[in-house]
C-alpha positions as CSV (number, residue, x, y, z in Angstrom):
1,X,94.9,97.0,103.6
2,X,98.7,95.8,103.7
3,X,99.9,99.3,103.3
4,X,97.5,101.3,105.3
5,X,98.6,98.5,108.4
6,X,102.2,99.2,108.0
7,X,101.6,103.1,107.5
8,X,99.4,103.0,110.6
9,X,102.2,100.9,112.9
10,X,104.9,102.8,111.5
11,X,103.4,106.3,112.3
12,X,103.0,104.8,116.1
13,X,106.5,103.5,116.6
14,X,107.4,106.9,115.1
15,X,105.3,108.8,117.4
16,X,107.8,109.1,120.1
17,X,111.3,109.7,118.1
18,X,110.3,111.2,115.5
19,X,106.1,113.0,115.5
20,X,106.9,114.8,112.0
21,X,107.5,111.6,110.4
22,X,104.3,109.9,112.1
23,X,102.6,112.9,111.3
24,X,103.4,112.5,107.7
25,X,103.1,108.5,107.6
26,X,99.6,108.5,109.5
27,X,98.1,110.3,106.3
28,X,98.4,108.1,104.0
29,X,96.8,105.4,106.2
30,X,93.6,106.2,104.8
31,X,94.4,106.7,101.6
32,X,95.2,103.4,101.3
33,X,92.3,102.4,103.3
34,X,89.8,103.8,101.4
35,X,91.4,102.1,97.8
36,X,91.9,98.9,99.4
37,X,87.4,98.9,99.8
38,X,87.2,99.8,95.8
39,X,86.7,96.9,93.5
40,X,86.7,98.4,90.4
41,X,91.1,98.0,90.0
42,X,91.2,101.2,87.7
43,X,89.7,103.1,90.4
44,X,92.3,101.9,92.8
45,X,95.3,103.1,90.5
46,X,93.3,106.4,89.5
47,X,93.4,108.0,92.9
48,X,96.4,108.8,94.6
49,X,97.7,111.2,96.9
50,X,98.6,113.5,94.3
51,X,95.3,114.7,94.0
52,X,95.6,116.8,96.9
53,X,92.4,118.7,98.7
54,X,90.5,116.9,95.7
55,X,91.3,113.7,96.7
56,X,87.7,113.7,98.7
57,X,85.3,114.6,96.5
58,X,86.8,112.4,93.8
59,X,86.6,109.5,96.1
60,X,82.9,110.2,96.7
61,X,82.3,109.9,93.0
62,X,84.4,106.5,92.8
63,X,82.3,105.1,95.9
64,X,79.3,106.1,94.1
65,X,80.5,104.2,90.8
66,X,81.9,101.2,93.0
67,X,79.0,98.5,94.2
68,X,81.0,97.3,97.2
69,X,82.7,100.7,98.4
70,X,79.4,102.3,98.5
71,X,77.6,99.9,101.2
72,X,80.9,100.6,103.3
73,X,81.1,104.2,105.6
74,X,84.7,105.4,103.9
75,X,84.4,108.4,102.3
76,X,83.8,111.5,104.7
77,X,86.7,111.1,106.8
78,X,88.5,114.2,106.7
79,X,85.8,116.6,108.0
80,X,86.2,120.1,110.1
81,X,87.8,119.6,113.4
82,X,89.6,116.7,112.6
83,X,93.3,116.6,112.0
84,X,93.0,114.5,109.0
85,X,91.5,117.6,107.4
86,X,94.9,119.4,107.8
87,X,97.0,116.7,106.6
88,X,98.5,117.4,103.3
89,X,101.1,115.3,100.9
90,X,103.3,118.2,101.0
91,X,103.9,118.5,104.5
92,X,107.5,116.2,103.8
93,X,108.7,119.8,103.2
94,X,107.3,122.0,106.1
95,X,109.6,122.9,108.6
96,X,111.0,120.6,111.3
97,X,108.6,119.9,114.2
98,X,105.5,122.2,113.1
99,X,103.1,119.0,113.2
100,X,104.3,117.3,116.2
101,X,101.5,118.5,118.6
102,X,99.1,117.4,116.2
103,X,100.8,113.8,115.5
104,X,99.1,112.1,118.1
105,X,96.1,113.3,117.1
106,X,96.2,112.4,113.8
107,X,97.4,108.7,114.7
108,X,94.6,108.1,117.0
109,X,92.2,109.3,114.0
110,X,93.8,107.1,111.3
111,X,93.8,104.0,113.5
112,X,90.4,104.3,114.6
113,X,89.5,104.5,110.9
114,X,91.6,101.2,110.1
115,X,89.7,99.7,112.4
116,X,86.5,100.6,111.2
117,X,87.0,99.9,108.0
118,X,88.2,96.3,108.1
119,X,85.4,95.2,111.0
120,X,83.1,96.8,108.2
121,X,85.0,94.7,105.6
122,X,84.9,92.0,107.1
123,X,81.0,92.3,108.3
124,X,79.9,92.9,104.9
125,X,82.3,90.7,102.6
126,X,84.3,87.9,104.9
127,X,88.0,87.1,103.7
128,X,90.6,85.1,104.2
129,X,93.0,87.6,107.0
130,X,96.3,85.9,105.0
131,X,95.1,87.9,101.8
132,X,95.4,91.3,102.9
């Protein structure tokens, strides 16, 4: 969850100065998210960014296969109409300033799912805050 926090803050300082680099920063916030819930550590390691638009439906499998991820709500995220859904590894090499009306958007989105997922965490398996 260490990551996905300093993703998250970084894409909001980042807003402001610099949306294309929020924009790009704010998508791996749930990435990281969603392996910080997996127990199984292979799992973890297995699924990266790199996996691109399949990145999804593997992670549905892994919950699946995972005892702990699957009593959580983290898979899902990236659904029609969101601005998750558009977000994309490769966007470090679009042109400069194409995502920046969308940035915002895609902060709020990641952050509310942070949120979520570490109330739900910490509802459902308590731990120590200094461990993450």
């Amino acid at each position: 969850m260490s990551a996905a926090l300093r993703h998250q803050e970084d894409a909001e300082r980042l807003l402001a100065p610099s949306p294309d680099q929020s924009w790009h920063l704010a998508g791996y916030v749930t990435e990281c998210v969603r392996k910080a819930v997996l127990t199984v550590a292979p799992f973890r390691v297995a699924l990266s960014h790199e996996q691109g638009k399949h990145f999804d439906a593997l992670f549905e499998i892994v919950v699946a296969l995972d005892p702990r991820a699957s009593r959580l709500r983290v898979s899902g995220w990236a659904n029609p109409g969101t601005r998750l859904v558009a977000w994309s590894e490769s966007h470090r090499y679009d042109a400069t300033r194409k995502h920046a009306a969308a940035a915002a958007d895609l902060v709020r989105e990641t952050g509310t799912h942070f949120d979520r997922a570490l109330a739900a965490l910490w509802l459902t398996d308590p731990f120590d805050p200094g461990s993450l």
